[in-house]
N, C-alpha and C positions, 0 to 999 in steps of 0.2 A: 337635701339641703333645706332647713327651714329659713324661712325669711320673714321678719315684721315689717309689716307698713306703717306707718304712722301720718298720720294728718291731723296737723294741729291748728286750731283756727283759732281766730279772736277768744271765742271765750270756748271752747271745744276742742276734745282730741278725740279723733276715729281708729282706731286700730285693726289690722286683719295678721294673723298666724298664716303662713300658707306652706304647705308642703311643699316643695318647689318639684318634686320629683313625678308627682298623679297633676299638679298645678290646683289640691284642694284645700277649700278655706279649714284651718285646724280648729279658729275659732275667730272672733270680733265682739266688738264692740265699740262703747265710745262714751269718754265721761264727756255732759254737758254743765251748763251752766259753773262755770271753773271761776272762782273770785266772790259767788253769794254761797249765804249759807246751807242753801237748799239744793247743793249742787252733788251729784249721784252718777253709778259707773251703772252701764246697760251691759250685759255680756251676752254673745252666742251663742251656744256651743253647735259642735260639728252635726250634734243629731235634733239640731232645732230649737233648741229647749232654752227659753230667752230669760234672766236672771238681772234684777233689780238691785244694786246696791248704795245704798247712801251712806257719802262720805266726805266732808269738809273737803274741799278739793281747793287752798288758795287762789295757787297758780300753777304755773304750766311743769315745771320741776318734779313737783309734789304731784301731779297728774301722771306722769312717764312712772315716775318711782312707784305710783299705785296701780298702773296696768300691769307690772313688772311683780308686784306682790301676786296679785290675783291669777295671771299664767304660772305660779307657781307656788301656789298658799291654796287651803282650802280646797272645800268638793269642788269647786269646778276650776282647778288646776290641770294646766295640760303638757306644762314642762316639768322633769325633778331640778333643774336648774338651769340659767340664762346661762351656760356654756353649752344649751342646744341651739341658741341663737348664732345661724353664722353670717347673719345680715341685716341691716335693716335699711327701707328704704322710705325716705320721706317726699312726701309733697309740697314741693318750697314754691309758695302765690308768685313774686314778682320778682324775674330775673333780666329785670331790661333788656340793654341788647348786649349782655354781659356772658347770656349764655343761651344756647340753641341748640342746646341739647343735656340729656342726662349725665352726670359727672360724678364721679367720686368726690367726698368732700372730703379737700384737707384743708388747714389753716389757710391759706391762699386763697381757694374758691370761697370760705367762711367771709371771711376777708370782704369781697368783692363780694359776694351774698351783700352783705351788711350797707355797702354803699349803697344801694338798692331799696331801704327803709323808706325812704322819704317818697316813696310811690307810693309802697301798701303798709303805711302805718302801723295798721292793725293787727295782718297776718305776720310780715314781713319776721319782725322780732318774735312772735309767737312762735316761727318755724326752726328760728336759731335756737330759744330754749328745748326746744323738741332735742335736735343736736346735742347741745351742751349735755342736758340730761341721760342723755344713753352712753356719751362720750364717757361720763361718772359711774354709770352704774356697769356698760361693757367697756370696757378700757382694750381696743384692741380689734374690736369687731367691727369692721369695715361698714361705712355709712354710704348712701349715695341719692344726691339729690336731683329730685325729678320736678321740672319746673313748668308751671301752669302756661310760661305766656311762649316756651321754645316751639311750638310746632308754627306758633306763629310769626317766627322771625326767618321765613320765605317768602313775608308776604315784599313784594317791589314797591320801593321806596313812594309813589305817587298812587299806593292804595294807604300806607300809613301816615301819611305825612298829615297834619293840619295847617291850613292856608291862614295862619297865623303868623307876625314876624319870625324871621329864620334863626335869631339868634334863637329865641325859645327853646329851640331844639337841641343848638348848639348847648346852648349854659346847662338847662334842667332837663332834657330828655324829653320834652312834649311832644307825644304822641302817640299814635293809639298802637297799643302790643296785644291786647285779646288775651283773654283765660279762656276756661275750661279746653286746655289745649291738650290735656293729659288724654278727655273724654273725646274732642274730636280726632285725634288721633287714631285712639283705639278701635271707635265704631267704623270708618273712614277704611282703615284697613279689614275689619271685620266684616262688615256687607262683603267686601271682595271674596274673602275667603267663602262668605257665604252662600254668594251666587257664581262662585267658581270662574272671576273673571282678573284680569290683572289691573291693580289700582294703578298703575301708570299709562295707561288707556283710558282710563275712565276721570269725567267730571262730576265731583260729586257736592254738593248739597248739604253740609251736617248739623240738624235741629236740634240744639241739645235746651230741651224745653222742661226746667222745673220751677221752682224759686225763683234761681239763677235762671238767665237766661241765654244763650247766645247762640248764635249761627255764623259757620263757616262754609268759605269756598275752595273747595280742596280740587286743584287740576294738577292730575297726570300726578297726584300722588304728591301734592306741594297745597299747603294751605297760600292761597295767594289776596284771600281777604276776608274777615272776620268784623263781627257787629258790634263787641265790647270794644275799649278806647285805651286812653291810659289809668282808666280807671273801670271796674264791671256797672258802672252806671249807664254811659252809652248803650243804645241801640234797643230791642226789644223792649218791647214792656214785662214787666217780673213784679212778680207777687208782691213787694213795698219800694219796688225802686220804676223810676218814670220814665227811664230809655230815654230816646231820643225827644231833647226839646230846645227852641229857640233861645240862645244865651243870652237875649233881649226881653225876654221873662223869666227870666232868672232874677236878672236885675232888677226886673218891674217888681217879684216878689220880692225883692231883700228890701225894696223901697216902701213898698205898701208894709209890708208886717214887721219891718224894723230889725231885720234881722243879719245875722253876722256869717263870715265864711260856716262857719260851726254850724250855725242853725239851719243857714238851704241846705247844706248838706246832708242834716240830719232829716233835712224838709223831703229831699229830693228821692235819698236812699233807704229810710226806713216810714214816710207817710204816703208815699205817693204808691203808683202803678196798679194793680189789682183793688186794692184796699184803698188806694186814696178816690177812685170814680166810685166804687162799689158803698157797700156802709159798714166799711175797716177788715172785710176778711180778705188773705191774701194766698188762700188756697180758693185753688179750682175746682175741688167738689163741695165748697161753699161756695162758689159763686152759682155754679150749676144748680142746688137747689135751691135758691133764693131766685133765679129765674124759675123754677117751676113753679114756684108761690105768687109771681107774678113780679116780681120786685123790677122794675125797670133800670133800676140805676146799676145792677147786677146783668141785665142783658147788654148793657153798655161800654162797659166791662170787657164781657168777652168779645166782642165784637171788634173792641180795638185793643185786642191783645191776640186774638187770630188775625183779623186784616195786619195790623205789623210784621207777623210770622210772613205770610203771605207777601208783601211789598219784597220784604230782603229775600225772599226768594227767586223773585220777579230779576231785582237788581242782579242778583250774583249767576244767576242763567244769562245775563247781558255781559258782566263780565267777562264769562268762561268762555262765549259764545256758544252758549248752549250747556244742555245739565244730561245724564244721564241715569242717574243716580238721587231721588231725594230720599234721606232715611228720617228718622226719629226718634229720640232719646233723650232721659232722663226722666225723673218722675212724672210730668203731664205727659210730655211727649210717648210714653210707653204702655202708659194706664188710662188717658182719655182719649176715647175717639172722636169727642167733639173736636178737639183741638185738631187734630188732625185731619175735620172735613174742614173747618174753617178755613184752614191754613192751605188746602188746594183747593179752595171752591174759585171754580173761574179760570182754572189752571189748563184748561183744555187745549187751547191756542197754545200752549207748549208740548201737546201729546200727553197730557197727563189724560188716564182715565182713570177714575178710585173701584174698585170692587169695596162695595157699599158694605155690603154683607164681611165680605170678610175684616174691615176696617172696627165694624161695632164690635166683633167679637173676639178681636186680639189687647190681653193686656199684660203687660211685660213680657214678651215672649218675640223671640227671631221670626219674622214673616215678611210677606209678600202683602200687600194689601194694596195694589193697584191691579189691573187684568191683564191678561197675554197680550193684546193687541197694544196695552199703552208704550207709547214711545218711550216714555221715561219709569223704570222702574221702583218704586216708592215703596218702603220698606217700617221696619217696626227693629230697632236694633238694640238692646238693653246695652247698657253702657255697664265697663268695670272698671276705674278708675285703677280701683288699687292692684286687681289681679296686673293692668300694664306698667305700676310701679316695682310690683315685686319682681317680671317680666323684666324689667330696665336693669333693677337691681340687681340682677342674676348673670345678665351678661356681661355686666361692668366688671362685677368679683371675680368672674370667672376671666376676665382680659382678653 
């Protein structure tokens, strides 16, 4: 059975082919920049080989319709026709508390999808024309929507709640539901498998540290609390967004620079957190070598973007009563080992021990990178988003 994933974002669609039978990628890619004129499709293929193409890409329609050309047009064509397509599954941002788990999507669930926009503006509708567009171009072939914020609708009611009037909740749904729930899911159960232990035993930890940022508390195999909100701004620091800050400086800021809901927002989630302390980079191995150059406002930076990691890890071992399990993932989290001494330095008084050596030397790759004796064992776990879409997608079709 093959299966497409498709993830469509504000201005972005990522795609993955997957064999469903060996579970190998056939191919991917992802057009970016979708609405300027200088917007272009990246492709995969199965034996590495990475291919550039630019192409007016409006919007999101015209995006589906040209991944759909290219799996089947031209040298790096890998179907003779979308009738090998007998799935696709998507990545839908923001399913309140409408859904909690992966669904097939008919008019009904679309339906209720769509009440759901006024959370994620951005994504929200991006993920419906994803939808519509395959609905047009496969007429017939079973869709199924895999949604970012379900792993975290276990969390009990007095870890989501905000101590905000109660109607709020009631009227508009205020309150924190968490993303990247696809990725902690996946890792969450994966360490398990990989240290051959049963995730309903164990407390686990899950750092899913890139861009994005966010961390969860997954006991006995139930996320019971997470760091993003009702929006990915909360918690962490991330490469242009500010995590957690007093809504008493917020307000000082709209006051001081004259600005509108529109503007902190844009203030809060694309100038601030790495970039906004640093001088405007909002990658981590630009911040790293601009501390080797000496740049101080760059060791500042990192410093309070591990001490954060670090705190909510502090917090969710209190939670669980205790942790057994912290891993790491997503691009810092898998590729930099600074990040991940910062983020347990001091951690000892919880049994954490780090094997030093082997921490420097693991990047994207399954490992172990604390020592035999450490009480709690701390891992290196690459995350695959879409391989657990297609995963989802597969047992859904199949009933």
């Amino acid at each position: 059975m093959k299966i497409l994933v498709l993830n469509c974002g504000s201005s972005s669609i990522k795609y993955a082919l997957y064999d469903m039978e060996t579970k190998d990628v056939i191919t991917s890619g992802g057009i970016e920049k979708i609405g300027l004129p200088d917007s272009f499709i990246k492709i995969k293929t199965a034996d590495g080989k990475k291919v550039q193409i630019n192409e007016p890409i409006p919007e999101h329609t015209k995006g589906v319709q040209f991944i759909f050309q290219c799996l089947t047009q031209g040298e790096n064509a890998v179907l003779k026709s979308l009738d090998e397509i007998d799935a696709v599954g998507h990545r839908m941002v923001h399913g309140g508390e409408k859904f909690n788990q992966s669904v097939l999507l008919t008019p009904e669930v679309m339906k209720a999808f769509a009440e759901c926009n006024d959370l994620a503006p951005l994504h929200n509708p991006a993920n419906i024309k994803g939808v519509e567009a395959v609905s047009a171009n496969l007429p017939g072939v079973p869709q199924v929507g895999v949604f970012d914020t379900a792993f975290h609708q276990t969390m009990p009611d007095y870890a989501y709640m905000y101590a905000v009037p109660y109607e709020l909740y009631e009227k508009y749904g205020v309150r924190r539901y968490g993303f990247h729930g696809t990725s902690h899911r996946y890792v969450s159960q994966r360490v398990c498998e990989m240290l051959g232990c049963n995730p309903e035993e164990k407390r686990i930890i899950t750092c899913h540290i890139g861009n994005g940022a966010s961390i969860a508390a997954v006991k006995f195999g139930k996320c019971v609390d997470t760091s993003m909100g009702l929006t990915p701004l909360e918690g962490l620091i991330m490469g242009t967004r500010s995590g957690d800050i007093d809504a008493g400086a917020v307000t000082f800021i709209m006051d001081k620079l004259g600005l509108d809901t529109t503007g902190v927002s844009h203030l809060l989630n694309k100038k601030s957190g790495l970039a906004g302390v640093s001088h405007g980079s909002s990658d981590f191995r630009d911040i790293l070598a601009a501390i080797a150059s000496g740049d101080d406002r760059a060791r500042l930076a990192k410093e309070m973007y591990t001490y954060r990691i670090k705190k909510y890890i502090g917090e969710y071992a209190a939670a669980m009563g205790g942790v057994d399990i912290i891993l790491f993932t997503g691009g810092a989290g898998e590729n930099q080992w600074e990040v991940r001494e910062g983020a347990t330095k001091d951690l000892e008084f919880m049994g954490v021990v780090m094997d030093e050596e082997k921490n420097h030397s693991i990047r994207a790759t399954e490992a172990i990178i604390s020592k035999p004796e450490s009480k709690v064992t701390v891992c290196v776990v690459p995350t695959d988003e879409e391989l657990m879409i297609a995963t989802d997608t597969l047992r859904i079709v199949q009933g």
